[in-house]
C-alpha positions as CSV (number, residue, x, y, z in Angstrom):
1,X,60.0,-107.6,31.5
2,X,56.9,-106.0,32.8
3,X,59.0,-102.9,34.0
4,X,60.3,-102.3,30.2
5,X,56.5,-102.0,29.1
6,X,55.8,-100.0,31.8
7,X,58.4,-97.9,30.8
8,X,57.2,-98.1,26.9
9,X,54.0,-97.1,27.8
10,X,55.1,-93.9,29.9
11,X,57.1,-93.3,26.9
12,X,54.4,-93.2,24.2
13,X,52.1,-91.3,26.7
14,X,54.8,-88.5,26.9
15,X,54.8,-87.9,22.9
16,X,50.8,-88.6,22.6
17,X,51.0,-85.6,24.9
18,X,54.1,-83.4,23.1
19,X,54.9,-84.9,19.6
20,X,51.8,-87.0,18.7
21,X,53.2,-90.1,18.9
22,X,51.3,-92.5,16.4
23,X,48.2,-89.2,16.7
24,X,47.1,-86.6,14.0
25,X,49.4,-83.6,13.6
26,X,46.8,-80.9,12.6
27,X,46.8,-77.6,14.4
28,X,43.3,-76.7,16.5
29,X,41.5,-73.9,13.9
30,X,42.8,-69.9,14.3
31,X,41.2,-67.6,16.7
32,X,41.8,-63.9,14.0
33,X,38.8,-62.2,12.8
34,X,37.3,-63.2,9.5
35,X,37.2,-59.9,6.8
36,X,38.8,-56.8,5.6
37,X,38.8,-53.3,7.0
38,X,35.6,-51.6,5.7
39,X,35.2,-49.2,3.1
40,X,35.5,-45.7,3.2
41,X,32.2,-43.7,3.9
42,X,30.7,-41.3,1.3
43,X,28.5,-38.6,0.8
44,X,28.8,-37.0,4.0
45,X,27.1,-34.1,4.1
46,X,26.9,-31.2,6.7
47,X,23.9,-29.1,8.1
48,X,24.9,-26.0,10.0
49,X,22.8,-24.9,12.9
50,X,23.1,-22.7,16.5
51,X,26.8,-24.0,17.7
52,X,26.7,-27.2,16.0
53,X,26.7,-29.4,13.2
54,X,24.7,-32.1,11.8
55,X,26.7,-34.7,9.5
56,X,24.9,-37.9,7.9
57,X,26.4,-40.4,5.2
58,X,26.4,-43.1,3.6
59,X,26.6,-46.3,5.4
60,X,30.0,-48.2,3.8
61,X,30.6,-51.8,2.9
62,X,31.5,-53.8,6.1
63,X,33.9,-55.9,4.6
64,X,32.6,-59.1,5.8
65,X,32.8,-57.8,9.2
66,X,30.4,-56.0,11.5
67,X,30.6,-52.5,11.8
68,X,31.7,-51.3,15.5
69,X,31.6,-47.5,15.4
70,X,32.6,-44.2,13.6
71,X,34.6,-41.5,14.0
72,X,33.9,-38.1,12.6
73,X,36.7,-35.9,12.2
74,X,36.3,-32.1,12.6
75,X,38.5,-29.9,10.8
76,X,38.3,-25.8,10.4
77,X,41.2,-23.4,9.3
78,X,43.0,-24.2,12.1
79,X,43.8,-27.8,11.4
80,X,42.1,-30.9,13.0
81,X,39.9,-29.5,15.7
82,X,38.5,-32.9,17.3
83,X,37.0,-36.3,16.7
84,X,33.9,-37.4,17.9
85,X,32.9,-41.2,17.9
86,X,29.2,-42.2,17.1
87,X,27.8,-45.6,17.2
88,X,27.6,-48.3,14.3
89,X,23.5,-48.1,14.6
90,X,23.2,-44.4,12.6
91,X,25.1,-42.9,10.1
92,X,25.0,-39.9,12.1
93,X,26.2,-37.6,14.8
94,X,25.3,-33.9,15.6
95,X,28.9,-32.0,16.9
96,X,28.4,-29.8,19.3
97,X,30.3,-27.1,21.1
98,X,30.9,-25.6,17.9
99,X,31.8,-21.9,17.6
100,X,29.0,-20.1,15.5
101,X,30.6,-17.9,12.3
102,X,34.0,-20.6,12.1
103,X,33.8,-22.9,8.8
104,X,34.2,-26.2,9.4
105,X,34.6,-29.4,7.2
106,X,34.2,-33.1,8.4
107,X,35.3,-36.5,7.2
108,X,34.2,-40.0,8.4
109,X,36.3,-43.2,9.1
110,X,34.2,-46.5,9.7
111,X,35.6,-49.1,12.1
112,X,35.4,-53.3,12.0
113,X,37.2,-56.0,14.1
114,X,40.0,-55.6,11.2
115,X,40.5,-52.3,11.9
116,X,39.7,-48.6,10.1
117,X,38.4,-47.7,6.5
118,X,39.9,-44.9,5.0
119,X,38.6,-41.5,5.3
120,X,36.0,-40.1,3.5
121,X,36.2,-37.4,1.2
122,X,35.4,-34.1,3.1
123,X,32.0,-32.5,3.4
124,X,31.7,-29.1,1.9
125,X,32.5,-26.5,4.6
126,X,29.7,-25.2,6.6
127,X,29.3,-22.2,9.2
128,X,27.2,-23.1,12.5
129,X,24.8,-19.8,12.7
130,X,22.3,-18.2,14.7
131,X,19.0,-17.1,12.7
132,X,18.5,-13.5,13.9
133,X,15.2,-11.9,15.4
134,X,13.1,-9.6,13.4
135,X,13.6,-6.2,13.4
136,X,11.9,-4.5,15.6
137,X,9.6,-0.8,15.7
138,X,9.2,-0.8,12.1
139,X,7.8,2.6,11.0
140,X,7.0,4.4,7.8
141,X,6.2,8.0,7.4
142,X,4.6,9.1,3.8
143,X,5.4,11.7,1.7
144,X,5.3,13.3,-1.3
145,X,6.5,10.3,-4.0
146,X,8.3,8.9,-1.4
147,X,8.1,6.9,1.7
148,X,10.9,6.6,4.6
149,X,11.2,3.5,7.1
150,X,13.0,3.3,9.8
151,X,13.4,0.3,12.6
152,X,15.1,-1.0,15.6
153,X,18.0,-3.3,15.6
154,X,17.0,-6.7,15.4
155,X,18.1,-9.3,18.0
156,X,21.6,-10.7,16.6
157,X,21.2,-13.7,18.9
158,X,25.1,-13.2,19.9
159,X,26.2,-13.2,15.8
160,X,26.9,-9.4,14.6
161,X,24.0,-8.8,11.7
162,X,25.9,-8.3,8.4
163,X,23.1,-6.1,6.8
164,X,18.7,-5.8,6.6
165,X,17.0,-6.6,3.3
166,X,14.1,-4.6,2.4
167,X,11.1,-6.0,-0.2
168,X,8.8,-3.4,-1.5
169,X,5.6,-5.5,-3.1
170,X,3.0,-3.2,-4.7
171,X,0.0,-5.5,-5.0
172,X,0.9,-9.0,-6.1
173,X,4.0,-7.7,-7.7
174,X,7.3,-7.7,-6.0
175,X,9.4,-4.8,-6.5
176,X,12.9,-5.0,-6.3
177,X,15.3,-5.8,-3.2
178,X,17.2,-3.6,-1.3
179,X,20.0,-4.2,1.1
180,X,21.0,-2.0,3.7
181,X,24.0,-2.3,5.7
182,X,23.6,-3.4,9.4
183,X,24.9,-0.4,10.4
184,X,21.5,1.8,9.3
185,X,18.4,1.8,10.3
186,X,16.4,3.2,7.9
187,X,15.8,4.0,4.2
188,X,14.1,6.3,2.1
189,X,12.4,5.2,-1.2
190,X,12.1,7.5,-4.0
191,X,10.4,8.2,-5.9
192,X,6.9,6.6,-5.8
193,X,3.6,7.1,-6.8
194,X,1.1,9.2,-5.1
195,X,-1.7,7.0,-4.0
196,X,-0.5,3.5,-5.0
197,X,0.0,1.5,-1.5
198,X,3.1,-0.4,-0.9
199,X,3.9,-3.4,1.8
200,X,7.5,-3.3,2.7
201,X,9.2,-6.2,4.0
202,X,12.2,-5.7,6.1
203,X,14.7,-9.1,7.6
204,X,17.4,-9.1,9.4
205,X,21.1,-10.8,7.6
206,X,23.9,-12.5,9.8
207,X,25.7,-13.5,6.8
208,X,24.3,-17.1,7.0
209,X,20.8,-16.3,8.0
210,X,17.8,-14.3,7.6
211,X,15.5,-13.5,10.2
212,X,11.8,-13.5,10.4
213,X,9.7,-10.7,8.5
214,X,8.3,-7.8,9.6
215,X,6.0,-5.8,7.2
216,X,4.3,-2.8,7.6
217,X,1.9,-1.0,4.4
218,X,2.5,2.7,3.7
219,X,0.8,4.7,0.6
220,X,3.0,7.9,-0.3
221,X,1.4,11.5,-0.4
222,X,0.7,15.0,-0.9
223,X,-1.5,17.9,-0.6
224,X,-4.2,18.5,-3.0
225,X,-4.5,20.0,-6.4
226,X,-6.3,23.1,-7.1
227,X,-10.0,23.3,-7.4
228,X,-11.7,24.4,-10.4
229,X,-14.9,26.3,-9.6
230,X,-18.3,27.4,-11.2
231,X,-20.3,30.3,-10.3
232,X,-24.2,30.6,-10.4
233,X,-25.5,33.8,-8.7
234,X,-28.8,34.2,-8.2
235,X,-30.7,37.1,-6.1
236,X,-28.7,37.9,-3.1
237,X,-27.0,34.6,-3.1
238,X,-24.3,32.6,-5.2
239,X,-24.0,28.8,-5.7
240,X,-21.2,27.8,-6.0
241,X,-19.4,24.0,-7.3
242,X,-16.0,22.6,-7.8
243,X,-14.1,19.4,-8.6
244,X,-10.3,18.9,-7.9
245,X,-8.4,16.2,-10.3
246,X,-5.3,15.8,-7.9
247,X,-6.5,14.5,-4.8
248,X,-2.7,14.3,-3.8
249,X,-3.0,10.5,-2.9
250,X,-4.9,10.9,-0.1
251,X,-8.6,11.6,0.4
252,X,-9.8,14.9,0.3
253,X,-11.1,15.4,4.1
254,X,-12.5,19.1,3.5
255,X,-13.1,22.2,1.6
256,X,-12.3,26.0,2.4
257,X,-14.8,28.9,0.4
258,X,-13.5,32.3,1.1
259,X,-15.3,35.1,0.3
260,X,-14.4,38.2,-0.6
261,X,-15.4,42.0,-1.3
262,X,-12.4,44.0,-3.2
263,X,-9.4,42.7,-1.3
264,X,-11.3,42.1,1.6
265,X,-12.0,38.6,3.2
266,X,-15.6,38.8,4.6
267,X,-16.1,35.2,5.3
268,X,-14.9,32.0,4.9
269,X,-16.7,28.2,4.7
270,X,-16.1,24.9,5.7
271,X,-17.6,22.3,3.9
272,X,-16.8,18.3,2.9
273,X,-18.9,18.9,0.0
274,X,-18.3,19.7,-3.5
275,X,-20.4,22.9,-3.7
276,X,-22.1,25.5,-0.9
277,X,-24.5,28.2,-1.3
278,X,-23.2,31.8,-0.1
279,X,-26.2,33.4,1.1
280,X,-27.1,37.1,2.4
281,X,-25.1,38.7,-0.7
282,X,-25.6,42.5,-2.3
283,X,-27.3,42.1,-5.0
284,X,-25.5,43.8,-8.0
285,X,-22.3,43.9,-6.0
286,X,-19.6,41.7,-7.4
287,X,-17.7,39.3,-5.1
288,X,-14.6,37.4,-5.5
289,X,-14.4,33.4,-4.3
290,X,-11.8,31.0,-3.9
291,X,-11.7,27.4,-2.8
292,X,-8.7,25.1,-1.5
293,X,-8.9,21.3,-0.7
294,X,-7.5,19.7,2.6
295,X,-6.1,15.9,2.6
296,X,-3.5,14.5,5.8
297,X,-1.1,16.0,4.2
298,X,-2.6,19.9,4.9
299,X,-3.7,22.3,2.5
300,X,-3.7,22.1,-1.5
301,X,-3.2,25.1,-3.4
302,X,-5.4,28.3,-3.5
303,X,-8.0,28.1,-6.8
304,X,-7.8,31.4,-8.9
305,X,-10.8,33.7,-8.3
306,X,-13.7,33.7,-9.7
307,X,-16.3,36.6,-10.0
308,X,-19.8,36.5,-9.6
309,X,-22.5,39.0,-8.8
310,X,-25.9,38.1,-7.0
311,X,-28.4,39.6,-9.5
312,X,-32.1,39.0,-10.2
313,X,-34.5,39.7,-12.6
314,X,-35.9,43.4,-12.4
315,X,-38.6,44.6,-10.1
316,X,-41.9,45.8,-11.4
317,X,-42.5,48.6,-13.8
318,X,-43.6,51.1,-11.8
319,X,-47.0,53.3,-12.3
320,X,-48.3,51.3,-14.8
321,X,-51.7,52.4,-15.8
322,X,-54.1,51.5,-19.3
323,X,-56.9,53.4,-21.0
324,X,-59.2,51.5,-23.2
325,X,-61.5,52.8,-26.4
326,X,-63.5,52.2,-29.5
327,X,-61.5,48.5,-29.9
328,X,-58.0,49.4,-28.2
329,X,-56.9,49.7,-25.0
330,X,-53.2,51.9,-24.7
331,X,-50.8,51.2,-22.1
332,X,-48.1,53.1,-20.3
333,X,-45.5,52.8,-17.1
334,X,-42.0,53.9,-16.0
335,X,-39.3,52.1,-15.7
336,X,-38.8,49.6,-12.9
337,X,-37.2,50.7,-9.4
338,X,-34.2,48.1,-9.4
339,X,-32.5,46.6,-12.1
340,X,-30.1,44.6,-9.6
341,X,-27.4,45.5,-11.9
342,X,-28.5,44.5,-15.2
343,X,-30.3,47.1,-17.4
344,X,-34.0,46.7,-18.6
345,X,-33.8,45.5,-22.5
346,X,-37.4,45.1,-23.2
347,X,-40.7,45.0,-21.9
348,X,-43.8,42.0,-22.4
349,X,-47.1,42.8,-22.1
350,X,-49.2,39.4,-21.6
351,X,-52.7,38.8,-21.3
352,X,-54.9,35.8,-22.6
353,X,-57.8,37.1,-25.0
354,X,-60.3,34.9,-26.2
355,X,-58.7,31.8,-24.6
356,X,-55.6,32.6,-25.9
357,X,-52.9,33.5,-24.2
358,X,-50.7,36.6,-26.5
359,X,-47.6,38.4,-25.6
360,X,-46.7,41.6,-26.9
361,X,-43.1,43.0,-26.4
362,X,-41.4,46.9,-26.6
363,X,-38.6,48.7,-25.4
364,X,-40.4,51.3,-25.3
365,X,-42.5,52.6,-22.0
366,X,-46.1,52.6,-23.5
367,X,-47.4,50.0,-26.0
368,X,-50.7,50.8,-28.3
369,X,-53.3,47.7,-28.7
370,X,-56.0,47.3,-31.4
371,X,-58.1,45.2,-32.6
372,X,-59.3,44.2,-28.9
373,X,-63.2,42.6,-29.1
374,X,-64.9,45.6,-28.2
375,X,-67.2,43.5,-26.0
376,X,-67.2,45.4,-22.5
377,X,-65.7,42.6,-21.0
378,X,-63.1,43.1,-18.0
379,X,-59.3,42.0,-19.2
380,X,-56.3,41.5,-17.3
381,X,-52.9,42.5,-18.5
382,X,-49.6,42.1,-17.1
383,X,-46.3,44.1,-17.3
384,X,-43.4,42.8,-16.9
385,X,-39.4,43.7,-17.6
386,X,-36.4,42.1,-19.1
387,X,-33.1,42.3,-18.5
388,X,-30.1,39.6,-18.5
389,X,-31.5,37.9,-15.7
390,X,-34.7,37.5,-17.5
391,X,-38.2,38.8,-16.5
392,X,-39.0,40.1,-13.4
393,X,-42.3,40.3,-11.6
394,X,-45.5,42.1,-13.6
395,X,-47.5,45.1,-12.7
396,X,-50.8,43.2,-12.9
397,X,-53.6,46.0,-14.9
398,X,-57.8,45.6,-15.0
399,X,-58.4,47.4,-18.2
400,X,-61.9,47.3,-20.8
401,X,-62.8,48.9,-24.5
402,X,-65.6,51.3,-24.3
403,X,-67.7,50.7,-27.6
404,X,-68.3,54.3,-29.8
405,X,-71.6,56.0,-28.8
406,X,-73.9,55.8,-31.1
C-alpha cells in the first residue's frame, strides 16, 4: 500500500514538471521587441564644403521603438559610393573624404530593435568645393576713356578656377558685371569717362565658389585741352592770362609760355598759374605767344598765337615853349621823340585858371589862348600827347600875360 502512493506521488511530480498535471497551462510572456520598424527620414538636406559634406534631417517616427542609429548612404554618378553610420542622438553626420568637384546625393535609413525604415528620398546633389584665394597684384593703368587691369592668378586651393568676375561701381552705383575666363588676366574697359573715378572689384570663380575681393580705384585720363589766352601789353612788357575747359581728367600740374619774335623762340616760361607777366619786351615790336597745359598724362595741345605789342603812351612833346600878351598867352612844340608804335592823334593842353582846372585839345603843334586874366600872375601849363595808348607824360611850361602899356 504505501509503495503504490509513493509511486502516485513520483507520478504526479513528473507531469507537475512536463504536462501540468492538475497546474495552469499558460505559456511564461514572449521575449520579441515591442513596435514597428521606423519611418522613413525626410528633408535631408546637403551642405557642400572643402572635401566633405554636411547632411541634417528630419528626425522620423520611432515606431514605438527607440531609435538605435542611422545610416547615410552616399551616392555620386558612379553608383553607391559608401555608407556611413551616425548615432541616434543627432540627425546629423558630416562625410568626409569626399572628392571636391564630384556631385554627390545622400539618403538616410533610420534603424530600431525591429529593424530599418525605408530610405529617404534623396537630397539634391551637391559638389564639395574649395573657396579660392583672391587674386592677387591687382593693377590698373589709366588712359584716355579707358582703364586696363590686370592681376595675378588667384590661389585655386587645389580646384582649377573656372573664370574672375569683375564689378566696376562708379560712386554708390554698381555698374555692370563682367566675367573673364580663368585663362586671362586682365581686361580693358572702354570707353569711360575722363575724370569720373571708378572702384573695380575683381573675385576669383571655381565653378562652386567665389573668392574674396580685391578692389583697387582708378580714374581714366588724358592730356589737356588747349588754352585760350588774353593779351594786355603795356610799356616794354605783356600780361598775359588764360583758362583751359578740358582739364583731360586729371589736374592741370603746370603751364608752358613761349615766346616768340617772327618764327623765332626767344624764351619760354614755366608757371602753375593762370597768367605771367613777360617782361624786358621792345616796345613797339610785335611778339607772338603761345601756352600749353601739362596734367600726368603729358602735354595738351599747343594754343593758337596770339599777338601783342608792348606799347606805351608817347613821350613828351618836345621844345615846347609859350609867349604870353595883352590877355593871351600862344603856345607851340614839336612832335614828341617816340610814339612806341602808335601815332600821336591829338594834343591837350591843361592848366587850372582861377581854380579851375581847363583842358584845351589840337592836333595841331601850336594852340592860341585868349581871354587869359591879364593879371601878371605866373601860370603853369602842361603839354601833353595822345595816341592809342592814351596820354603820355607833359612838357610842364611857366608862362604870364603882359598887360598893354599904357
Amino acid at each position: 500500500m504505501n509503495g503504490r502512493i509513493r509511486l502516485v506521488a513520483a507520478l504526479c511530480w513528473g507531469v507537475m514538471m512536463g504536462l501540468g498535471c492538475g497546474g495552469s497551462d499558460e505559456r511564461p510572456p514572449s521575449q520579441e521587441p515591442q513596435g514597428t520598424v521606423p519611418q522613413a527620414p525626410s528633408l535631408v538636406i546637403a551642405v557642400p564644403g572643402d572635401g566633405q559634406v554636411t547632411v541634417t534631417w528630419d528626425v522620423p517616427s520611432d515606431g514605438g521603438s527607440a531609435l538605435l542609429d542611422y545610416a547615410v548612404h552616399v551616392h555620386s554618378d558612379a553608383g553607391e559610393v559608401r555608407v556611413v553610420t551616425a548615432p541616434a542622438s543627432e540627425p546629423r553626420a558630416v562625410i568626409t573624404d569626399l572628392t571636391n568637384g564630384t556631385a554627390y546625393a545622400f539618403s538616410v535609413v533610420a534603424r530600431n530593435a525591429r529593424g530599418n525604415s525605408a530610405a529617404s528620398g534623396r537630397s539634391d546633389r551637391v559638389v564639395p568645393h574649395v573657396t579660392p584665394g583672391a587674386v592677387r597684384n591687382l593693377v590698373a593703368v589709366e588712359g584716355d576713356q579707358r582703364v586696363t587691369l590686370s592681376w595675378d592668378a588667384a590661389d585655386d586651393k587645389g580646384m582649377p578656377l573656372d573664370s574672375y568676375f569683375i564689378t566696376p561701381y562708379f560712386g554708390a552705383q554698381e555698374g555692370e558685371m563682367v566675367r573673364v575666363p580663368a585663362t586671362e588676366l586682365g581686361k580693358t574697359f572702354h570707353p569711360m569717362t575722363n575724370g569720373m573715378a571708378v572702384r573695380f572689384v575683381v573675385v576669383a570663380f571655381n565653378g562652386h565658389s567665389r573668392g574674396p575681393e580685391a578692389s583697387i580705384e582708378a580714374t581714366p585720363y588724358t592730356t589737356p585741352g588747349v588754352p585760350v589766352v588774353t593779351a594786355f601789353p603795356s610799356g616794354q612788357r605783356v600780361r598775359l592770362a588764360w583758362s583751359v575747359e578740358d582739364t583731360g581728367g586729371s589736374p592741370i600740374t603746370s603751364y608752358r609760355v613761349t615766346v616768340y619774335l617772327g618764327d623765332e623762340v626767344i624764351r619760354t616760361v614755366d608757371t602753375t598759374a593762370t597768367g605771367t607777366l613777360v617782361e624786358e619786351l621792345e616796345n613797339a615790336t610785335t611778339y607772338h605767344f603761345t601756352v600749353e597745359a601739362e596734367n600726368a598724362a603729358g602735354w595738351g595741345g599747343v594754343s593758337e598765337r596770339i599777338a601783342a605789342m608792348p606799347t606805351r603812351a608817347p613821350s613828351m612833346p618836345l621844345n615846347a615853349m609859350c609867349q604870353g600878351g595883352d590877355g593871351w598867352i600862344s603856345f607851340s612844340w614839336e612832335p614828341p621823340e617816340f610814339d612806341y608804335g602808335h601815332p600821336v592823334t591829338e594834343y591837350r593842353i591843361n592848366a587850372v585858371v582861377n581854380g579851375n582846372s581847363t583842358d584845351w585839345y589840337t592836333t595841331d603843334l601850336n594852340y592860341h589862348l585868349t581871354d587869359i586874366p591879364n593879371d601878371g600872375r605866373v601860370l603853369y601849363f602842361f603839354i601833353s600827347a595822345r595816341s592809342a595808348v592814351g596820354f603820355g607824360s607833359s612838357a610842364d611850361l611857366t608862362c604870364f600875360t603882359q598887360p598893354a602899356r599904357p
